[in-house]
N, C-alpha and C positions, 0 to 999 in steps of 0.2 A: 509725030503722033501724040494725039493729048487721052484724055484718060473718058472712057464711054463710063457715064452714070447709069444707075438699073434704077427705073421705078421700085419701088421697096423692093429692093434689093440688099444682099445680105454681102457682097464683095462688088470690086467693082474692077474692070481690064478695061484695054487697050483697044482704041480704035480710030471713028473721023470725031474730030470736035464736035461737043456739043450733043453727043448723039446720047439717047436714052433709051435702054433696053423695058421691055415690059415683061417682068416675072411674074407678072398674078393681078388680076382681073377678080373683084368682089362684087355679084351682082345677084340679082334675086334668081340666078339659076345654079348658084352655089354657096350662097348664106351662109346655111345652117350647116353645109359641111365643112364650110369655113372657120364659122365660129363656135362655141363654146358658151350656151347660156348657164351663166353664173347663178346657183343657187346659192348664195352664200350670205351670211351677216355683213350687213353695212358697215366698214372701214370707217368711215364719216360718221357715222352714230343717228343715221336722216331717220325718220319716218315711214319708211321702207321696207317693202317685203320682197327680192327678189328671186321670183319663183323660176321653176323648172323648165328644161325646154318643153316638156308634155302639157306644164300648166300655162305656159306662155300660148304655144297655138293651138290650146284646146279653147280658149277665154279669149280669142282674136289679139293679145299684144302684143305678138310675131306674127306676120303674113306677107305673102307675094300676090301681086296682081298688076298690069300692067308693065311687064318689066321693071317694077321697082320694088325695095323693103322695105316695111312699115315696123315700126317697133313702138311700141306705147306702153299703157298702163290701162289701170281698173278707174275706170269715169265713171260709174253709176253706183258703185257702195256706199253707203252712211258707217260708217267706223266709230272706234271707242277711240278717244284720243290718247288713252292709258293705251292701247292694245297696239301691236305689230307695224301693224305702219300699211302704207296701201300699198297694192301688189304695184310691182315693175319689173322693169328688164335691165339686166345686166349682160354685155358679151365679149368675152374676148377672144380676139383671134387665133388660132390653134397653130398658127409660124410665126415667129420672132423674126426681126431683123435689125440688124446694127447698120446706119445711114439708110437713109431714102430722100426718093421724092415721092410725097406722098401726095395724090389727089382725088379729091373728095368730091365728089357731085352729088350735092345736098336741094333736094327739090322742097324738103318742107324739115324744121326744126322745133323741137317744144319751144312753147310758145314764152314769152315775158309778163308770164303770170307769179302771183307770189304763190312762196310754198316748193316752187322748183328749182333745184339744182342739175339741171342736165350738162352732159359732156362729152366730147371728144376726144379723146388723147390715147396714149401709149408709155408705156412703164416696163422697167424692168424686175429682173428677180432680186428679191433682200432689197426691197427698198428700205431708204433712198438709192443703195450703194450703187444700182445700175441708173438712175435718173427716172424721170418723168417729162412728159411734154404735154402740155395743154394746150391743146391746137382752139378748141372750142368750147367756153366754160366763163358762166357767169351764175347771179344767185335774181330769183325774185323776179320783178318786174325791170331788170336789166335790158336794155338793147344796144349795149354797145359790150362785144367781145372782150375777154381779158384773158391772153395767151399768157400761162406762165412755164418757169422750167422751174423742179425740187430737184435736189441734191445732196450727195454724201457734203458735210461741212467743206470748204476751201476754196472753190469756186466761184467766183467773182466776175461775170461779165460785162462786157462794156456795150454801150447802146451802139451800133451801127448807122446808115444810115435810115429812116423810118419813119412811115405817118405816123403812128400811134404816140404813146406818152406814154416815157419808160417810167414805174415807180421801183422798187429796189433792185439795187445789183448782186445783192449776195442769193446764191441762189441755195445756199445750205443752210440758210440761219433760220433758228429753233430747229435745227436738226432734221432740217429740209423740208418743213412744216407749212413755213412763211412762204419761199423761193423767190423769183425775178420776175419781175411782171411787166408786160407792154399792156395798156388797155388801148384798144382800136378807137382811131379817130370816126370812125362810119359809125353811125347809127342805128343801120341795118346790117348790121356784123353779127347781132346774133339776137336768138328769138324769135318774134311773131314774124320778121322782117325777112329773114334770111330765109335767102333761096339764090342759091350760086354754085360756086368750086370754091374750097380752099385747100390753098396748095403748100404742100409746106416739105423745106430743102432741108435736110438734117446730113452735113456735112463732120469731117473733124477741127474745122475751124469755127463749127457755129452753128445757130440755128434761123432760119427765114421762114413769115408765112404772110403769106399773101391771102387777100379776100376778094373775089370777082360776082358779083351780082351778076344776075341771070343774062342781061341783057349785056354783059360787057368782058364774059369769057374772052382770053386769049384767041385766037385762031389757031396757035398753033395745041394748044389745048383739048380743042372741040376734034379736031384732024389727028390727034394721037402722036405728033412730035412735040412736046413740050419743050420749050426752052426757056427757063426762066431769064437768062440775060435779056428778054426781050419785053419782061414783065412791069418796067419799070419799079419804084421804091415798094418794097414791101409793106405790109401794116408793122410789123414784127421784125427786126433784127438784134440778135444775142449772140456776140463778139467774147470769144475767150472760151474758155476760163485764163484767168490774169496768171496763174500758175504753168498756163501753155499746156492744159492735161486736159486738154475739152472728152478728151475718145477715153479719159481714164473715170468719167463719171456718166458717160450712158453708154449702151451697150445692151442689146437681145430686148426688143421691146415687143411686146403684143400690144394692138391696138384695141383699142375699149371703146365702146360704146355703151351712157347710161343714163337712166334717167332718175334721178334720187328726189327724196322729198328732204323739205328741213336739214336737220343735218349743219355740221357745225360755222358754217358759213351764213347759210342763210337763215339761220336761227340767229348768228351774229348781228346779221343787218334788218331782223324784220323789224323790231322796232320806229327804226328811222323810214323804213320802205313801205311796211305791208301794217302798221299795228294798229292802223284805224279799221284792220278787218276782222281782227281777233285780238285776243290778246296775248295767244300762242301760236307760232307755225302750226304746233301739231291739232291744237283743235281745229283752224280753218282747214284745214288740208284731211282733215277727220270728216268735218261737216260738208264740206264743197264739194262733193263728185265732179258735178260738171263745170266747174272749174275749169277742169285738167281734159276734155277733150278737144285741144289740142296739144294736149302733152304729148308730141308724137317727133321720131323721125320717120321719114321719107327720104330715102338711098337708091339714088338711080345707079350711082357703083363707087367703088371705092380701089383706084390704080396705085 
C-alpha cells in the first residue's frame, strides 16, 4: 500500500499508488464564498488600493460569467500620483492547508505591462515563520515566471532536477525578505502569454511546479487523475531544507490571489525596465488607466 495524496489537502492516508483525492474544487460557482476579499494596506508599500468585496463587484473587478472568475482593477481613473494608489483586488482563501497538489487553470493573467506586480501564491500565519510559495509572480513587463519560497532564517534548499534557473538557495535571508528563486525558462510562463495550468506539489521533502500551456495540458490533468510522475521535469524544483526540517518552515497556507501596483519590487526594477515611461512607477500607473486593462485574471478553477 503506498500513501494516496489529497489535492489541497490538509493530511494525507493510505491507498492504491499514485492515486489523488479531490477535497475542494474553486470555481465561479463558489468564489466568493471561498475567498476573502482583502481590504487591507499593501504589505509591499505598491500604489495600491485594495478595496472591499461590495466595492470590488459593485465597479466590475470581481465577476462570474461564463463558468469562469474575473478579478481586475480600476482601468479608466486619472489619479494623483501622491494619492492612494489605484483600486485592486486582493483574496485570500478562507481554508489553509499544509501539503498539496495544487492546480490552477489560468485562461487569462495581468498582463507584462509596466507598473504591475501581480501574483499567485500562498503563505502562512506570522510570517515568514509559516513560509510562502510563489507559484506565479513577476514585476513590469516580465514574461518569464519566477517561482520563489520566503522563510523563517535556516533553510537552504537545493536545486533538483529543473528547466528553469535556480538564483539563490537561502530561502530565509534578509529575514525571508530575499528567499530562493527558480525563474522559468518559458517565455510565456507568465503575463500577457499565459494561459494554461500550473500545478504545483508541496510535499515534506520539497517543493515542484510545473507550467502547461493551453495546448499541452497533461491528459491525466484535463480527465481529473493527475499524476505528476508522468509530467515530466518541472519548471521549479526546491530540494530540502539542508537542515532536513522542510515541514518545520511551511505549514497552514491560504492561497492568494493579487494584483498590486509599484510596490517595492517593481519600483526596484523600473528604471532598468519601464523609465523611459515616466520617471516614476507611481506617476505612469497614476496617468495610464488604460494601460492596465488587461490587468485581469481569468480562473476557470483552482483543484
Amino acid at each position: 500500500m503506498a500513501s494516496i495524496k489529497s489535492t489541497l489537502a490538509l493530511g494525507m492516508s493510505l491507498a492504491v499508488a499514485n492515486a489523488y483525492n479531490l477535497v475542494q474544487t474553486y470555481n465561479a460557482g463558489n468564489w466568493l464564498d471561498s475567498f476573502t476579499v482583502e481590504n487591507i494596506g499593501d504589505p509591499t508599500h505598491g500604489f495600491v488600493n485594495y478595496v472591499d468585496e461590495g466595492t470590488a463587484t459593485s465597479n466590475g473587478y470581481i465577476s462570474t460569467a461564463n463558468n469562469q472568475v474575473y478579478m481586475g482593477v480600476d482601468h479608466t481613473s486619472v489619479l494623483n500620483p501622491s494619492g492612494t494608489g489605484r483600486n485592486s483586488v486582493r483574496l485570500s482563501s478562507n481554508r489553509a492547508y499544509t501539503h498539496y497538489l495544487m492546480i490552477a487553470d489560468i485562461a487569462h493573467a495581468p498582463s507584462s505591462t509596466c507598473g504591475l506586480w501581480p501574483a499567485m501564491w500562498s503563505y502562512g500565519p506570522n510570517w515568514p515563520a509559516s513560509g510562502e510559495i510563489d507559484i506565479i509572480e513577476n514585476v513590469n513587463s516580465a514574461t518569464n515566471d519566477q517561482m520563489t519560497l520566503h522563510t523563517a532564517p535556516g533553510c537552504i534548499v537545493s536545486p533538483g532536477a529543473q528547466t528553469g534557473s535556480m538564483g539563490a538557495t537561502d530561502c530565509g535571508a534578509g529575514g525571508g525578505n530575499n528567499g530562493c528563486d527558480v525563474v522559468s525558462n518559458n517565455g510565456g510562463s507568465f503575463g500577457t502569454d499565459l494561459n494554461g495550468v500550473y500545478a504545483t506539489l508541496w510535499e515534506s521533502t520539497g517543493i515542484q511546479i510545473w507550467y502547461f500551456p493551453r495546448s499541452a495540458i497533461p491528459g491525466d490533468i484535463s480527465n481529473g487523475n493527475p499524476n505528476p510522475a508522468g509530467w515530466g521535469t518541472p519548471a521549479a524544483s526546491f530540494v530540502g531544507c539542508s537542515n532536513g526540517n522542510f515541514d518545520g518552515y511551511f505549514a497552514n497556507h491560504n492561497i492568494i490571489f493579487n494584483i498590486d501596483f509599484c510596490g517595492g519590487w517593481a519600483d526596484g526594477q523600473w528604471g532598468a525596465q519601464c523609465g523611459n515611461l515616466a520617471s516614476t512607477c507611481e506617476q505612469y500607473v497614476a496617468g495610464n488607466p488604460g494601460a492596465f486593462n488587461e490587468a485581469y485574471w481569468l480562473i476557470n478553477s483552482v483543484q
